[in-house]
NURODO-527508 format. One record per residue (C-alpha): residue number from 1; residue in three letters; z, x, y. Coordinates in nm, 2 decimals. Each point is the difference from the previous one (the first is absolute). Layout:
<NUM, 'ALA', <Z, X, Y>>
...
END
This chain:
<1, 'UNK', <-0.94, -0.08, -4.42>>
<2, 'UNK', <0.35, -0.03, 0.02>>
<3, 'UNK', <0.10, 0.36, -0.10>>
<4, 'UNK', <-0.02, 0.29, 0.28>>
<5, 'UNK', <-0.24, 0.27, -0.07>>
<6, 'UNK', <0.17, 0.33, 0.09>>
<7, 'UNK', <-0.17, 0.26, 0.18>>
<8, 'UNK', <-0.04, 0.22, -0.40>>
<9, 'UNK', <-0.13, -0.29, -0.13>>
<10, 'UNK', <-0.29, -0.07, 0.34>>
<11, 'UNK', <-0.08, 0.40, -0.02>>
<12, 'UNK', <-0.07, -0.08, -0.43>>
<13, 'UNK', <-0.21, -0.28, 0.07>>
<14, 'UNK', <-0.19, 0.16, 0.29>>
<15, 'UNK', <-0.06, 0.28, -0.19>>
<16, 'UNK', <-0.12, -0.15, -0.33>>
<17, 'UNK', <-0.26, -0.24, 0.19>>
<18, 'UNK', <-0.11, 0.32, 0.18>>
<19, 'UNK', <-0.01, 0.22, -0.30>>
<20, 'UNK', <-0.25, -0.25, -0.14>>
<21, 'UNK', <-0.25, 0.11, 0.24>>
<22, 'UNK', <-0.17, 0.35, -0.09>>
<23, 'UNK', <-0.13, 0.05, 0.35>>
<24, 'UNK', <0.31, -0.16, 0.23>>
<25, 'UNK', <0.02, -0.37, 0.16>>
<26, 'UNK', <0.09, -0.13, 0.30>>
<27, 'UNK', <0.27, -0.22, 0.18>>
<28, 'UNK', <-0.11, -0.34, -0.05>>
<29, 'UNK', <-0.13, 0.02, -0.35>>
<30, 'UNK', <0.35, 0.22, -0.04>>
<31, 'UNK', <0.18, -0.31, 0.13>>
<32, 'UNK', <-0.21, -0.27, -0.20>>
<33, 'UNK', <0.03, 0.13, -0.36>>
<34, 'UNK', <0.41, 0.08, 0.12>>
<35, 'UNK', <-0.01, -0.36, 0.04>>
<36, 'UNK', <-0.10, -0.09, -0.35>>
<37, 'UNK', <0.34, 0.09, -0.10>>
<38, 'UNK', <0.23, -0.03, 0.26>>
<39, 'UNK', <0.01, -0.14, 0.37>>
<40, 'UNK', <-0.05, 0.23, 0.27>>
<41, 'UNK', <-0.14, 0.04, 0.35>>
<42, 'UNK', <-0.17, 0.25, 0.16>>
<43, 'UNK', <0.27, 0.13, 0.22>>
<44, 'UNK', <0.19, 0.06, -0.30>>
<45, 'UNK', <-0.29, 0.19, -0.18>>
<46, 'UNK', <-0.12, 0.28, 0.25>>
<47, 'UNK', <0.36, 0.16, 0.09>>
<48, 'UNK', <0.04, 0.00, -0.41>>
<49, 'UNK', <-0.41, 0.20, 0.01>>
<50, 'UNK', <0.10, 0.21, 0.26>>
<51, 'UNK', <0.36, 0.08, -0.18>>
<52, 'UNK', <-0.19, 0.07, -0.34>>
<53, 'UNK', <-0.27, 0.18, 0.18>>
<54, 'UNK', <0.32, 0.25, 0.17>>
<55, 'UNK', <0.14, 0.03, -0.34>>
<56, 'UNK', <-0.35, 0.13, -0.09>>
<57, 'UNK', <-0.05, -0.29, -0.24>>
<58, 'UNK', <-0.33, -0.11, 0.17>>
<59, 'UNK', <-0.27, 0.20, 0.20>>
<60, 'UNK', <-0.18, -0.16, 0.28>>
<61, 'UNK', <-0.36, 0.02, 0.08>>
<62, 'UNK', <-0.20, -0.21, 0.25>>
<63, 'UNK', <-0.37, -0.13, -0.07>>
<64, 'UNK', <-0.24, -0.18, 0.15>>
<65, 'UNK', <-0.04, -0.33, -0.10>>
<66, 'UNK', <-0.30, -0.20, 0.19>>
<67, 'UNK', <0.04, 0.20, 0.29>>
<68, 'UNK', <0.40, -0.03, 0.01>>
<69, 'UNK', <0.21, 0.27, -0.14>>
<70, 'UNK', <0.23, -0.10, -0.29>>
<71, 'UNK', <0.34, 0.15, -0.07>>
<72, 'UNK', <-0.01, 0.07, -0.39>>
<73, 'UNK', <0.32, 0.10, -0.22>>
<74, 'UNK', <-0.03, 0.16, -0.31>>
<75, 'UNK', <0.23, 0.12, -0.25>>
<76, 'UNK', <0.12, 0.37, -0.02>>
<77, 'UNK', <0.12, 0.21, -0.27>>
<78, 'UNK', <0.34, -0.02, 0.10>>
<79, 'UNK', <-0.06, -0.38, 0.04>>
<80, 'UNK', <-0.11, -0.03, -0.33>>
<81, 'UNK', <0.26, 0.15, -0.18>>
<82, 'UNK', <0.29, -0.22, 0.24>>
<83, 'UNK', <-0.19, -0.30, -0.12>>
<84, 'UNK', <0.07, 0.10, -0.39>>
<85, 'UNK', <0.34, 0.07, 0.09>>
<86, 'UNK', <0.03, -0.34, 0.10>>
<87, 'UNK', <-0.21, -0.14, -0.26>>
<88, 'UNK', <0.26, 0.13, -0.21>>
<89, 'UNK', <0.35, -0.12, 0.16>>
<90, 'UNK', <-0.23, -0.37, 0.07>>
<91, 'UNK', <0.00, 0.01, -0.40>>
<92, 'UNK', <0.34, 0.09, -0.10>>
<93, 'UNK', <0.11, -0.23, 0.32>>
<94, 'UNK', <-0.20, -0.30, -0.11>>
<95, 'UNK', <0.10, 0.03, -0.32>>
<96, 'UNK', <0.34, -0.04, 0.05>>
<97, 'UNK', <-0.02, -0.28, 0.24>>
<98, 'UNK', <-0.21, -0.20, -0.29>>
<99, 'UNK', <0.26, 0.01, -0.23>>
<100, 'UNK', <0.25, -0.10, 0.27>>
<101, 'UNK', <-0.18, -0.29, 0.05>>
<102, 'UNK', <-0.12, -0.09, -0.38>>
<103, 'UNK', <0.35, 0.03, -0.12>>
<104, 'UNK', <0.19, 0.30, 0.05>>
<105, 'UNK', <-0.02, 0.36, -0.05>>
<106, 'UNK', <0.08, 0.15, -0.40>>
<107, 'UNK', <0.28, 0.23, 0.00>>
END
């Protein structure tokens, strides 16, 4: 993609594809359905998890997984209500960069 991805714009995406899980994910699925939409590695993706997880966006939980522990993330309250806040701007923003590009904005 030629466009950066901003560091709001990583935290929306990180936290929509966890949201979709009821019960959490972890890191590599996290960084394969990221990847459906934009291009990122993983030493991009955990300082962004561990940055959400501060801003108590995510809670982590560990489980065993065929007899290796697993580091889950899962979307908190707080996490769920920054990820409609973005939702929103992403909407209003998008909307005006269509426009842009299909001719202009309408005064």
């Amino acid at each position: 993609m030629v466009f950066n991805t901003g560091a709001a714009l990583l935290d929306a995406i990180v936290l929509a594809v966890v949201s979709q899980e009821k019960e959490g994910t972890y890191g590599y699925k996290i960084t394969h359905d990221v990847r459906r939409a934009i291009e990122v590695s993983e030493s991009t993706l955990y300082p962004v998890l561990r940055r959400l997880q501060k801003d108590e966006c995510l809670e982590v939980y560990d489980k065993q997984i065929d007899g290796r522990n697993r580091r889950y993330y899962k979307v908190t309250a707080r996490g769920v209500a920054q990820l409609d806040l973005y939702r929103t701007e992403w909407k209003s923003y998008s909307t005006k960069i269509n426009e842009l590009f299909e001719g202009g904005i309408s005064v």
